[in-house]
DSSP file (Angstrom, degrees, kcal/mol; ACC not computed):
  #  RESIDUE AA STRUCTURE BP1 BP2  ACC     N-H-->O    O-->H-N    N-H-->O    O-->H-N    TCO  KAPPA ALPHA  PHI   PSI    X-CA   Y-CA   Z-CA
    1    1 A X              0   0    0      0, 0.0     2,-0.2     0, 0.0     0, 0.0   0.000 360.0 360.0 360.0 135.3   -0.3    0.8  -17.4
    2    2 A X        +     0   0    0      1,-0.2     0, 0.0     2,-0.0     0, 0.0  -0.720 360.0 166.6-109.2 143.9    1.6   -1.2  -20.1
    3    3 A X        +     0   0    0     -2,-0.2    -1,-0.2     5,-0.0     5,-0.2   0.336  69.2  73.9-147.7 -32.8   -1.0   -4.3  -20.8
    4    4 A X        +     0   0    0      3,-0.1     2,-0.8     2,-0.0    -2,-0.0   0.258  69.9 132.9 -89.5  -1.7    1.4   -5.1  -24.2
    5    5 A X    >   -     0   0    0      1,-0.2     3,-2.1     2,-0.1     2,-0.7  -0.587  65.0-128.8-103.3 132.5    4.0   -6.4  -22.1
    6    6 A X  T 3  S+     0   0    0     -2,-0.8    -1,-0.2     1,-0.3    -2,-0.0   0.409 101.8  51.8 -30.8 -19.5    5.8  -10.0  -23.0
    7    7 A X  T 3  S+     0   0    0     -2,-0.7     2,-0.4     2,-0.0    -1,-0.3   0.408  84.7  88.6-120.3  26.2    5.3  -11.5  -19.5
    8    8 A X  S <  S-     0   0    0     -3,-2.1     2,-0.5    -5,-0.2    -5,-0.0  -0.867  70.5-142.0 -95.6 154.9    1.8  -11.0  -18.8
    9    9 A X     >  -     0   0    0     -2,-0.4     4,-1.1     1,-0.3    -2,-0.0  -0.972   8.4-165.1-136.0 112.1   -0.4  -13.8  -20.0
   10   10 A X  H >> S+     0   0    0     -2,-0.5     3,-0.9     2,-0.2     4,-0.7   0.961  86.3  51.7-110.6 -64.0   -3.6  -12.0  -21.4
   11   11 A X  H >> S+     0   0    0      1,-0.3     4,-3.5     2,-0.2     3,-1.1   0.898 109.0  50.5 -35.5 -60.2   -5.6  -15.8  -21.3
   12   12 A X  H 3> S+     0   0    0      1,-0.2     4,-1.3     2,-0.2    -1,-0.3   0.884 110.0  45.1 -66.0 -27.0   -4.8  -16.5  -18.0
   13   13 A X  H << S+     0   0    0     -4,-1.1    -1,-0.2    -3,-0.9    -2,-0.2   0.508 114.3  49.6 -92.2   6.2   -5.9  -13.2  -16.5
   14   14 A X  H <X S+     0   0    0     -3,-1.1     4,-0.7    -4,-0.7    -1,-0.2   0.610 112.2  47.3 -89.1 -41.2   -9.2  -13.3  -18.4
   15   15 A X  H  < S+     0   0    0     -4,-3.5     3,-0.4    -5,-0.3    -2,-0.2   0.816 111.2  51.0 -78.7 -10.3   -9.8  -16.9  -17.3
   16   16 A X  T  < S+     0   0    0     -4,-1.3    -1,-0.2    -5,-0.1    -3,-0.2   0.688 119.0  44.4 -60.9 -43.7   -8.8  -15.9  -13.1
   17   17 A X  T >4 S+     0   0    0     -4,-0.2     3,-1.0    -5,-0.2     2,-0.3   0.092  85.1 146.1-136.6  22.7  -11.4  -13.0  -13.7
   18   18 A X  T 3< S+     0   0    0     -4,-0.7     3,-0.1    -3,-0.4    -4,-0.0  -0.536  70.8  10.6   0.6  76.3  -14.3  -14.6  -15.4
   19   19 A X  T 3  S+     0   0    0      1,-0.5    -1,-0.3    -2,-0.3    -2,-0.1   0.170  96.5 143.6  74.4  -8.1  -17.9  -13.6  -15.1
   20   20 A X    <   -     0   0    0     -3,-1.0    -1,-0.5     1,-0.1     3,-0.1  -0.569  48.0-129.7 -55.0 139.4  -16.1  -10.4  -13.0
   21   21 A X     >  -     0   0    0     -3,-0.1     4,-0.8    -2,-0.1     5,-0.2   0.044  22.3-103.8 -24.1 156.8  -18.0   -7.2  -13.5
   22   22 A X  T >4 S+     0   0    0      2,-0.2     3,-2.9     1,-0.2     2,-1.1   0.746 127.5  46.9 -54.5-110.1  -16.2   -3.9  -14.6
   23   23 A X  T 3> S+     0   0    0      1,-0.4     4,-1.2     2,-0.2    -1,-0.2   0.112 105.9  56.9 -50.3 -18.4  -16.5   -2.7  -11.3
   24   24 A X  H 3> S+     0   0    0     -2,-1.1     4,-0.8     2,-0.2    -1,-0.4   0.680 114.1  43.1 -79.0 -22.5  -15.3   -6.1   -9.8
   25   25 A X  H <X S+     0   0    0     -3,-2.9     4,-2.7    -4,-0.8     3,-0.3   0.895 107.8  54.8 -98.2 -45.9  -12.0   -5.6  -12.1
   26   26 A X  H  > S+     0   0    0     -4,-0.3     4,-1.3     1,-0.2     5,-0.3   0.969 110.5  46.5 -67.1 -55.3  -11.6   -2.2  -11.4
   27   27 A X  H  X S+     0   0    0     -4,-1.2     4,-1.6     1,-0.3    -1,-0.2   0.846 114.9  57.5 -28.0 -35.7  -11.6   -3.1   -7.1
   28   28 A X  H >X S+     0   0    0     -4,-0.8     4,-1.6    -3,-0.3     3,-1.3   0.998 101.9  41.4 -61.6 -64.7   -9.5   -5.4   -8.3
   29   29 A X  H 3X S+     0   0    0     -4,-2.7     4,-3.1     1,-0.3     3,-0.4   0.823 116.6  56.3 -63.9 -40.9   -6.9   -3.4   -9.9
   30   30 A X  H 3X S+     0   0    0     -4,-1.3     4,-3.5     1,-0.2    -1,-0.3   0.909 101.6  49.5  -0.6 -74.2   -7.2   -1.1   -7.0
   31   31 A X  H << S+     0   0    0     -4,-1.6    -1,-0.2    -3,-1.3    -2,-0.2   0.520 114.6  46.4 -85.9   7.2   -6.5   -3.4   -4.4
   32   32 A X  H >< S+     0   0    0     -4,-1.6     3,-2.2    -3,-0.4     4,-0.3   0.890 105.0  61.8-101.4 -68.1   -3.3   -4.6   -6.4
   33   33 A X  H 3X S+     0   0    0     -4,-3.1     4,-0.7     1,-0.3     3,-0.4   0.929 104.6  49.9 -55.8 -54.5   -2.5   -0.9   -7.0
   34   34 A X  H 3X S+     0   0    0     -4,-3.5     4,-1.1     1,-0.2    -1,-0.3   0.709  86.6  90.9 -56.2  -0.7   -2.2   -0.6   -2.7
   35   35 A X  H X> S+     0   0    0     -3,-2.2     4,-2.5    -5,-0.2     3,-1.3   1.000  83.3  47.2 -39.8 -83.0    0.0   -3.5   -2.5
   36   36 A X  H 3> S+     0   0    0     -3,-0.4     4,-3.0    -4,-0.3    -1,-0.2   0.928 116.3  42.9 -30.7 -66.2    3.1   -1.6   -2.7
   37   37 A X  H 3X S+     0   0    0     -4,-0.7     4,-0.9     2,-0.2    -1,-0.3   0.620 109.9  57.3 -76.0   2.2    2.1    0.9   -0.2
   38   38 A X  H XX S+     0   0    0     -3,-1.3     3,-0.8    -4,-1.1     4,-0.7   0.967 107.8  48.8  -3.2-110.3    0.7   -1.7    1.9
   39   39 A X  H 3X S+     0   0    0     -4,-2.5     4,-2.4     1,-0.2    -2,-0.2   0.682 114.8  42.5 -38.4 -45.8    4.1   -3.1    1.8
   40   40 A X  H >X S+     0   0    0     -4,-3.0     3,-2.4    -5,-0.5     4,-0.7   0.902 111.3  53.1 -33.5 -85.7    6.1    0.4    2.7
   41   41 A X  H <X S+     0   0    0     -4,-0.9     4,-1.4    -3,-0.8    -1,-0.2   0.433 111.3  51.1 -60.6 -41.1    3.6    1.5    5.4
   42   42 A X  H 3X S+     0   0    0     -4,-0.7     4,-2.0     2,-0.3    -1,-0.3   0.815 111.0  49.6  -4.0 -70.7    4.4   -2.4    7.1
   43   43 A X  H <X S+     0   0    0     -4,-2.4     4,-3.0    -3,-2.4    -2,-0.2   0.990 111.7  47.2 -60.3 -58.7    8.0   -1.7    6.8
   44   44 A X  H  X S+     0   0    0     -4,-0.7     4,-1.0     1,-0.2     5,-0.3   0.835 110.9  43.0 -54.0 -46.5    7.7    1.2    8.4
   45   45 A X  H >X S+     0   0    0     -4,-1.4     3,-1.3     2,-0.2     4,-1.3   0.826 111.0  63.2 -73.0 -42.0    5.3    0.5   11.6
   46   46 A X  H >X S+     0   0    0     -4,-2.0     3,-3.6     1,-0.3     4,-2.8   0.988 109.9  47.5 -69.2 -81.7    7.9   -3.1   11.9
   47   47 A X  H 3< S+     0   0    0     -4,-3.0    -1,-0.3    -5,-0.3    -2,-0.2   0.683 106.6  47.6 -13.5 -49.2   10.5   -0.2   12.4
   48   48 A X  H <X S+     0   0    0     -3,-1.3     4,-2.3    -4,-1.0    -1,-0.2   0.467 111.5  55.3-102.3  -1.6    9.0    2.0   14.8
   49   49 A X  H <X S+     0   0    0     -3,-3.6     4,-1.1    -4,-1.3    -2,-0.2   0.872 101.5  52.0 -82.3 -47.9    8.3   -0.9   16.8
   50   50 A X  H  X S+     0   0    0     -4,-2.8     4,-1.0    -5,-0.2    -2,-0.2   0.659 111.4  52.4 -59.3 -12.4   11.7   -1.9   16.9
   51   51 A X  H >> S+     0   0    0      2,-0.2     3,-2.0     3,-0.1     4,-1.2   0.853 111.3  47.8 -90.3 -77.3   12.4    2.0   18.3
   52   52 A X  H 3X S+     0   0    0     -4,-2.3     4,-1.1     1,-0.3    -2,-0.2   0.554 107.0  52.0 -63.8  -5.5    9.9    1.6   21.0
   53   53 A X  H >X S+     0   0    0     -4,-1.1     4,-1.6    -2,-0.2     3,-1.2   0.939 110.1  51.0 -91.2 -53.3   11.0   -1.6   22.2
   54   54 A X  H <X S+     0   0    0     -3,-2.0     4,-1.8    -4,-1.0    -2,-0.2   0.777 118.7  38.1 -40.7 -33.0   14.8   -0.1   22.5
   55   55 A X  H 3X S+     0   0    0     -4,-1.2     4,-1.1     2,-0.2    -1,-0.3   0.825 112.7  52.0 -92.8 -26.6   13.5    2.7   24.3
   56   56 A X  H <X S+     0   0    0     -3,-1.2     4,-2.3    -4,-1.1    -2,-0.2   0.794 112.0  53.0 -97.0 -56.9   11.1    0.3   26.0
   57   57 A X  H  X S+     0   0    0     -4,-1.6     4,-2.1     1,-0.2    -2,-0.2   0.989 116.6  43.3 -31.6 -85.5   14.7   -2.0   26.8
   58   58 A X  H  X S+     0   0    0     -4,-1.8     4,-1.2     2,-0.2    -1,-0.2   0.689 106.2  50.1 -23.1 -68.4   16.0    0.9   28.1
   59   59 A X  H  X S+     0   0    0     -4,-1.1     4,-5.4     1,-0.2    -1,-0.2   0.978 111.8  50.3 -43.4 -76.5   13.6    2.5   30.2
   60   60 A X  H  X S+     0   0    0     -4,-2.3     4,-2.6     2,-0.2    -1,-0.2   0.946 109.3  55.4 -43.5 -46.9   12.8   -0.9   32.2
   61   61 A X  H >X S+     0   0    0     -4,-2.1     3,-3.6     1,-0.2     4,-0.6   0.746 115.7  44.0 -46.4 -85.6   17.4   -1.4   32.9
   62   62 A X  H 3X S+     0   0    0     -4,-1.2     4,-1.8     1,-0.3    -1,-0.2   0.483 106.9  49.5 -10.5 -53.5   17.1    1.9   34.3
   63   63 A X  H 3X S+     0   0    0     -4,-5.4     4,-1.1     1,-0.1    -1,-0.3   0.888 115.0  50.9 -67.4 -31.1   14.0    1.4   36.3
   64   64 A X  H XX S+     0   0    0     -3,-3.6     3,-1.3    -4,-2.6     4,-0.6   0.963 111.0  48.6 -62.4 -65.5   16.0   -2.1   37.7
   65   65 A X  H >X S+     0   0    0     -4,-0.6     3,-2.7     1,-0.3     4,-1.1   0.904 111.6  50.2 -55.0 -77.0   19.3    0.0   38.7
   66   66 A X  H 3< S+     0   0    0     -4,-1.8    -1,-0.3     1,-0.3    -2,-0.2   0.438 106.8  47.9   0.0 -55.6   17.4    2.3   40.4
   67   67 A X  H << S+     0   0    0     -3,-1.3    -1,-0.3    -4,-1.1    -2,-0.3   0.330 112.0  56.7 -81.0 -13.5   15.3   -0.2   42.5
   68   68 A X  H <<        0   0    0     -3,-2.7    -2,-0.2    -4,-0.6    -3,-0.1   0.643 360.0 360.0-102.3 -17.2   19.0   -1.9   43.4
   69   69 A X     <        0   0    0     -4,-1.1    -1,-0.2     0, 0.0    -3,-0.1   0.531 360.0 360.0 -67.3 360.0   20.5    1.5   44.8
């Protein structure tokens, strides 16, 4: 993890995380590392909702034709 880089603001993230513990910063930095896959894992489920709902679409015309014969 690069800690040396120009846009992190080394004051402000000591004064946000005050009086924290070690063990409160590392949970922290954790629960920031799962963001990202968070975000993926999101995308995906948004997705597979949008499949079952097509299929869902589907299903339901079909059962309507069916019932009109």
């Amino acid at each position: 993890m690069n800690w040396k880089g120009p846009d992190i603001d080394h004051e402000a993230v000591a004064n946000m995380t005050y009086g924290y513990s070690g063990s409160d910063l590392k949970n922290l930095c954790v629960a920031v590392a799962h963001f990202p896959i968070r975000e993926i894992l999101d995308k995906e489920r948004r997705r597979r909702l949008q499949h079952w709902r097509k299929i869902g679409h589907c299903l339901l015309c079909i059962a309507l034709q069916m019932s009109a014969l």
